[in-house]
C-alpha positions as CSV (number, residue, x, y, z in Angstrom):
1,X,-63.2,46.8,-9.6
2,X,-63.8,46.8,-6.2
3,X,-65.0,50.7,-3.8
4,X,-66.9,51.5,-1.5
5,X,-69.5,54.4,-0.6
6,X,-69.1,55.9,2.8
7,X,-72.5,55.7,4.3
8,X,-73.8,55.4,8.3
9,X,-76.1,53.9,9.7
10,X,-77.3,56.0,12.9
11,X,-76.1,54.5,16.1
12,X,-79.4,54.0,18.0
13,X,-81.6,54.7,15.1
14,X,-84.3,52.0,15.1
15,X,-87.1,52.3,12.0
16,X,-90.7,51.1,13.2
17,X,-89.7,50.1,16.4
18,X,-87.7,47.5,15.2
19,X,-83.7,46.6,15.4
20,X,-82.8,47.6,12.0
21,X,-81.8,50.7,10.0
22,X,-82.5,52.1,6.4
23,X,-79.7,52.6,4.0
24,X,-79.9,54.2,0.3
25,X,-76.7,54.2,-1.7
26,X,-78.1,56.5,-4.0
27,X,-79.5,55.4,-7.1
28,X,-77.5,51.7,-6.8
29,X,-79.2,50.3,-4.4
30,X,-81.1,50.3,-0.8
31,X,-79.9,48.1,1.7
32,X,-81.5,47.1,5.3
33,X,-79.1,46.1,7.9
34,X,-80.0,44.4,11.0
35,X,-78.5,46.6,14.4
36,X,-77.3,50.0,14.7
37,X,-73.5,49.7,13.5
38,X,-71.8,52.7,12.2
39,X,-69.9,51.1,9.0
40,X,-68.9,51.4,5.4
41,X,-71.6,49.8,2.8
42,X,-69.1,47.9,-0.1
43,X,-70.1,47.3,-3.4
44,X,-69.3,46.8,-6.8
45,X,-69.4,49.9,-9.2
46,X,-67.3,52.1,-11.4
47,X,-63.2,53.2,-9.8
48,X,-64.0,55.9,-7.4
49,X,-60.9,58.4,-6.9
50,X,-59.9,59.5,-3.5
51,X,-58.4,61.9,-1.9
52,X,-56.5,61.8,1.5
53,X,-58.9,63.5,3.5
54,X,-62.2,61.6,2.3
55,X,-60.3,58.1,3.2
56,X,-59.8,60.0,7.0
57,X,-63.0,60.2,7.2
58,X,-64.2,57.0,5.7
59,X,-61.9,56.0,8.5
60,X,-64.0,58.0,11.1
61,X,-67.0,56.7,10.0
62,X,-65.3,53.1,11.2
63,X,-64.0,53.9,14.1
64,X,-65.0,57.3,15.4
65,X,-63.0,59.2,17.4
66,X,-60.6,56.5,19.4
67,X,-60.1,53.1,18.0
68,X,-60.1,51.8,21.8
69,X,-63.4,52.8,22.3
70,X,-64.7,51.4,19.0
71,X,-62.8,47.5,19.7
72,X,-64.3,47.7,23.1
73,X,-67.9,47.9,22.4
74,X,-67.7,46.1,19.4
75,X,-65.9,43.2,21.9
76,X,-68.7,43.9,24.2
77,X,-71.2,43.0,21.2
78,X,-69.8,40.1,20.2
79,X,-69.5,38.1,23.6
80,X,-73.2,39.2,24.3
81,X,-74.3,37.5,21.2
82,X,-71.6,35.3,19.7
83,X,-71.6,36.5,16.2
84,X,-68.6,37.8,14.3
85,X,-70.0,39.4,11.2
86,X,-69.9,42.8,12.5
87,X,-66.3,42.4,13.2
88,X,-65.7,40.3,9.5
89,X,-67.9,43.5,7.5
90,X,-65.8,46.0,9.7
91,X,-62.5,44.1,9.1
92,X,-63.6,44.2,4.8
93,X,-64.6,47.6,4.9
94,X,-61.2,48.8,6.3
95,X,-59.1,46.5,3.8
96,X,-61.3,48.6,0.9
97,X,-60.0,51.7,2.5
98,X,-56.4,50.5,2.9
99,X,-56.1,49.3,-0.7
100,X,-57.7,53.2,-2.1
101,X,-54.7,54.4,0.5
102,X,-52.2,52.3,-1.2
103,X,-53.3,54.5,-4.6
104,X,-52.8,57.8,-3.1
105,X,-49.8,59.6,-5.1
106,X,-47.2,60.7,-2.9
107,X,-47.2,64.1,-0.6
108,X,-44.9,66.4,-0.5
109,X,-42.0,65.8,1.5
110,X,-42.4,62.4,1.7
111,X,-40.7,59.8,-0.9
112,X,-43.1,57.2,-2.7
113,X,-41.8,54.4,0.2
114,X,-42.6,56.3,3.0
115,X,-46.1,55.5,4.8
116,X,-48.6,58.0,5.2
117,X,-50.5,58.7,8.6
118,X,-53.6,57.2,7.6
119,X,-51.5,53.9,6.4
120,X,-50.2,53.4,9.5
121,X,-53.2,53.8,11.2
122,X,-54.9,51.6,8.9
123,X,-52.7,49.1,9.2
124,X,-53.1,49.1,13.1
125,X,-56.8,48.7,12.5
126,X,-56.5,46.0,10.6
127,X,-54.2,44.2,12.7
128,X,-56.0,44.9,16.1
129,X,-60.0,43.4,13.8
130,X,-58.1,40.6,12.6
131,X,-56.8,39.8,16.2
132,X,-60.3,39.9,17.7
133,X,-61.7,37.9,14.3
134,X,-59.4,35.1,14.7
135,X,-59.7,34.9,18.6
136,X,-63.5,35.1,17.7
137,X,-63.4,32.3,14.8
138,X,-61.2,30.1,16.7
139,X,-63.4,29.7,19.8
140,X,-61.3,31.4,22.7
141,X,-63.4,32.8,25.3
142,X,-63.0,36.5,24.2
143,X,-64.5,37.6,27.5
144,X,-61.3,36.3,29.3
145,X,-58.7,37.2,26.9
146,X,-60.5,41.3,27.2
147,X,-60.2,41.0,31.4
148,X,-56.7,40.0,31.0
149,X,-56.3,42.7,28.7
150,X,-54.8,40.1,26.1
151,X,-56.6,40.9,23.1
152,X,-54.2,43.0,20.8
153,X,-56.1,46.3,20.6
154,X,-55.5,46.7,24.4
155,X,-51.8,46.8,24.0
156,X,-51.4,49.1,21.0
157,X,-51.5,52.9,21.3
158,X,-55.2,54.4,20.4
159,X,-55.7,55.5,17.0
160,X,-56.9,58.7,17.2
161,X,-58.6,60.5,14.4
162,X,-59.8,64.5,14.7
């Protein structure tokens, strides 16, 4: 079965000088990643039971504090360079989160089809990556679709997380 541990990777944090940044997930594994990406790590281990407020803040660690301001650097980093795999790896990590949302045992007051904050809000992330992903995969200049304000996460409301 499929989780996730939520672990950052210090925006800005450079190891000897060089582009990349040290991750330990514990006693499973260490794991280098080129850049300085704030992002969930997925792998494969035992179910991992969540609770409401550690998937908000597994979303944090995605996006921060404003989902606008997250899409617009990471648009800014891929038409520098080109390359979609931090939008893909942010895209995954996101879908791990939705499905351990899916899980969560209704609240109270709210009936088993009614969709939670953190749904919705998940599903507008995922919506607004996938956008960007398939502009990004299918060639369009991403530069002019952003100063037309075309791409999708420019038209939704910003999702917000305190």
């Amino acid at each position: 079965m499929c989780s996730y541990e939520a672990l950052t990777v210090l925006v800005g944090q450079r190891s000897r000088g060089t582009n990349q940044a040290s991750l330990s997930l514990g006693r499973h594994a260490e794991c280098r990643i080129k850049g300085s990406v704030s992002m969930l790590i997925p792998y494969f281990s035992r179910p991992i039971v969540r609770l409401e407020y550690q998937l908000r803040n597994a979303l944090k660690l995605v996006i921060g504090k404003s989902l606008r301001e997250r899409m617009v650097a990471l648009c800014e980093r891929f038409i520098s360079s080109g390359n979609y795999n931090e939008i893909y790896n942010m895209l995954f990590a996101v879908e791990l989160i939705e499905a351990d949302i899916q899980k969560l045992p209704p609240s109270k007051g709210h009936s088993e089809d009614s969709e939670t904050l953190p749904y919705k809000v998940t599903c507008t992330i995922i919506r607004v990556l996938e956008d960007l992903l398939l502009n990004a995969m299918e060639g369009t200049k991403v530069s002019e679709l952003e100063h037309k304000g075309l791409l999708l996460y420019q038209a939704v409301p910003d999702a917000l997380l305190d």
